[in-house]
C-alpha positions as CSV (number, residue, x, y, z in Angstrom):
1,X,-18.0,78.8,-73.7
2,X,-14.5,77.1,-73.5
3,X,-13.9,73.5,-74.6
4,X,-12.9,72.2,-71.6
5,X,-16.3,73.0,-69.9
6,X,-18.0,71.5,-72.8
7,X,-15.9,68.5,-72.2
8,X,-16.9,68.6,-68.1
9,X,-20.9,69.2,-69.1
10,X,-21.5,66.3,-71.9
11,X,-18.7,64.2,-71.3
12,X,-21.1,61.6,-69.8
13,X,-23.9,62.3,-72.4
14,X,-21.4,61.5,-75.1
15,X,-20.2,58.3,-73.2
16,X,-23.6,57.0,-72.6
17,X,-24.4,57.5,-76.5
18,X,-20.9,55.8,-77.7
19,X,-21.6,52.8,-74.8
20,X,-25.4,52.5,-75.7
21,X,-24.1,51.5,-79.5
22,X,-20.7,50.0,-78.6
23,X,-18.7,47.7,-76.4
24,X,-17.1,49.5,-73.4
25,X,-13.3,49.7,-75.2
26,X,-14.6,51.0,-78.5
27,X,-16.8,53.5,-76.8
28,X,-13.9,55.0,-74.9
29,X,-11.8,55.2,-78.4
30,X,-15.4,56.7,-79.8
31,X,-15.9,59.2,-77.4
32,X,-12.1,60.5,-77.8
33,X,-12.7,61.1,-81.0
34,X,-15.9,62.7,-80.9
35,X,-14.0,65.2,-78.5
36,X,-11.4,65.5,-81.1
37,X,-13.5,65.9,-83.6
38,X,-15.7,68.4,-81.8
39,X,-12.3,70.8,-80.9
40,X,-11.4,71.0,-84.3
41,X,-14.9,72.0,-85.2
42,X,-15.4,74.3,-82.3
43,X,-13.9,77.4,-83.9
44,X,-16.4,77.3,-86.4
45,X,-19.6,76.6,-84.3
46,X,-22.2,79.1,-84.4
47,X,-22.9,80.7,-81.2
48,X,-26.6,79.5,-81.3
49,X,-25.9,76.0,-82.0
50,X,-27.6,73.2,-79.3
51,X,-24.3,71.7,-78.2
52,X,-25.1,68.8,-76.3
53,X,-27.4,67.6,-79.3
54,X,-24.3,68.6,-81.9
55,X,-22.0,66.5,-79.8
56,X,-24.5,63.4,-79.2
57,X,-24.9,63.4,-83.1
58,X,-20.8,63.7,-83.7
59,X,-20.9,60.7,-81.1
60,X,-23.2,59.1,-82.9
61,X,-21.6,59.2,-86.2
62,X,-18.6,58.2,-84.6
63,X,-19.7,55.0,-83.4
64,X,-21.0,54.0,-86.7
65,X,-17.6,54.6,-88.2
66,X,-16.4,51.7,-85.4
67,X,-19.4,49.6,-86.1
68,X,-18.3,49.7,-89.7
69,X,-14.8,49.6,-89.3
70,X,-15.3,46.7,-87.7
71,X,-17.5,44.7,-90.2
72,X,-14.3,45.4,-92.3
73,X,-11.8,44.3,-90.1
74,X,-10.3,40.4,-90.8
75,X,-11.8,37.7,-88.7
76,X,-9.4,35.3,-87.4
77,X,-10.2,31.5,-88.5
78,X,-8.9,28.4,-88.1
79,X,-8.8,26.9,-91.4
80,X,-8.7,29.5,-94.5
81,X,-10.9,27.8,-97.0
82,X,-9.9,27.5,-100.3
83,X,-11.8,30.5,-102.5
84,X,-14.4,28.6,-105.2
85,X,-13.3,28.1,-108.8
86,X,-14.8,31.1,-111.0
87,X,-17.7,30.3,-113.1
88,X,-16.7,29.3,-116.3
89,X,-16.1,32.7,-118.9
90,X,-19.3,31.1,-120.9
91,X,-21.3,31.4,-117.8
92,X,-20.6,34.8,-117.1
93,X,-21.2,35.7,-120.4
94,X,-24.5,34.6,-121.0
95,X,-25.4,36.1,-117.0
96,X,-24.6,39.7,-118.0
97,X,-26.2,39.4,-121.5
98,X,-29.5,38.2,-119.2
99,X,-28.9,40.8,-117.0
100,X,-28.6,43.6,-119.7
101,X,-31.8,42.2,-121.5
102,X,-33.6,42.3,-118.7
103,X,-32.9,46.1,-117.9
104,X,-33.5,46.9,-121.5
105,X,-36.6,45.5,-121.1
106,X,-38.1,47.5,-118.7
107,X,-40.1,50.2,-118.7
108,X,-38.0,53.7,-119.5
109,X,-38.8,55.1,-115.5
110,X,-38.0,51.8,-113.9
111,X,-34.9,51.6,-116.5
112,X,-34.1,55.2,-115.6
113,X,-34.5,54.8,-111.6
114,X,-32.8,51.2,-111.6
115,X,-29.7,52.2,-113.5
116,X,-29.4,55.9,-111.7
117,X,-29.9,54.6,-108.3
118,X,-28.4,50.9,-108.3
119,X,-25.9,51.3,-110.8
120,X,-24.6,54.5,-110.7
121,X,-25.6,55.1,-107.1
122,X,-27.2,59.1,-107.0
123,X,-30.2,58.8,-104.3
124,X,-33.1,58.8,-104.9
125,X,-33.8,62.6,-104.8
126,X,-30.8,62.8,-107.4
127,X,-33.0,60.8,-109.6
128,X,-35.9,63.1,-108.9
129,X,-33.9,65.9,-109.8
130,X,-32.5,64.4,-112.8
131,X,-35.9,62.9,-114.5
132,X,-38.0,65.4,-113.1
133,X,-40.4,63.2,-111.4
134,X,-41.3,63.0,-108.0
135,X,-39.1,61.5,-104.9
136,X,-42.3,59.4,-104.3
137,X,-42.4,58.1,-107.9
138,X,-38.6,57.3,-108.0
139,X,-39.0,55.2,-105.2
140,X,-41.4,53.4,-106.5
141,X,-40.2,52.8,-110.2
142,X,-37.0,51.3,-108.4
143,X,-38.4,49.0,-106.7
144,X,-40.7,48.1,-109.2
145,X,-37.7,47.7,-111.4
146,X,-36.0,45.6,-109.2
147,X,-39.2,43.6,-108.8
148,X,-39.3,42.6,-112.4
149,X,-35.7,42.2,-112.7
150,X,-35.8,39.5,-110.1
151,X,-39.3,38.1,-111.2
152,X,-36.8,37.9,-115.0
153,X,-33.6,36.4,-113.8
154,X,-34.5,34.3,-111.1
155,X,-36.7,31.2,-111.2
156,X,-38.1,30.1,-108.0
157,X,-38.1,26.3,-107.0
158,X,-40.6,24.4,-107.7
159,X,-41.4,23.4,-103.6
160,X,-41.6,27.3,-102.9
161,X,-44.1,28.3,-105.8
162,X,-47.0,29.3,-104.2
163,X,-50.2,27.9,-105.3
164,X,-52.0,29.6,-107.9
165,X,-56.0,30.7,-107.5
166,X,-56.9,27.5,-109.8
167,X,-55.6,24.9,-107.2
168,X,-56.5,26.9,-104.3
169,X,-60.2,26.8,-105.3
170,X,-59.5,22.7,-106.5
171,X,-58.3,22.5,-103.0
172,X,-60.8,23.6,-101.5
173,X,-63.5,22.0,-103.5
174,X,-61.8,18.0,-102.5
């Protein structure tokens, strides 16, 4: 099939995708480069490939790249702020000696799925791979790891504890 009539047939199918996820300027810009994108690809292309769905999920993909560019683009204010003084060296310090305690503390698979997944930022399959445990299992030993790190370094305030089974029953007993 040549380009241009892949341009003529899903033009509007790749519009409506850019302008269902995107303002009507940045869909425009999205859906140019989605065709631009797609023509250099098109060479390539196996013959049996779904083109309308290949070009909705270029489209796609292209309009995240705006939606992210654009949570990285400046912001114009009216007064810059000045930035906060840096916690003194001390106070760092002593935070990342917590912070290291705590993940030594853990268990070895929530250690191991913490540091490989948070830290050092494989998925979480990579960490299936890697431990030889399940995909399932690595999940879970993240967040569990995450749980306790949180339950470790943060204290909750006092007016957002919740109430423990002892007081709920004394309440319920007045």
């Amino acid at each position: 099939m040549i380009f241009d009539r892949v341009v003529e047939l899903h033009g509007t199918t790749v519009l409506r995708v850019c302008r269902a996820l995107l303002d009507p300027i940045e869909a425009d810009d999205a859906w140019s480069e989605t065709f631009l994108a797609a023509l250099v690809a098109w060479p390539d292309l196996p013959a049996d490939v779904n083109v309308e769905a290949w070009l909705v999920t270029v489209a796609r993909r292209k309009a995240l790249d705006v939606v992210r560019a654009r949570g990285r683009r400046a912001q114009p204010v009216e007064h810059v702020p000045e930035p906060p003084a840096p916690p003194p060296f001390d106070e760092v310090v002593a935070r990342d000696d917590a912070l290291l305690r705590a993940v030594r503390a853990l268990p070895a698979g929530q250690r191991d799925a913490v540091v490989l997944h948070h830290l050092a930022g494989l998925s979480h399959l990579e960490v299936a791979e890697l431990t030889g445990r399940s995909h399932a299992a690595c999940r879970r030993a993240s967040a569990d790891g995450l749980a306790a790190l949180r339950r470790a370094l943060v204290s909750p305030p006092e007016a957002v504890l919740a109430p423990t089974p002892a007081t709920r029953l004394e309440g319920a007993t007045r």
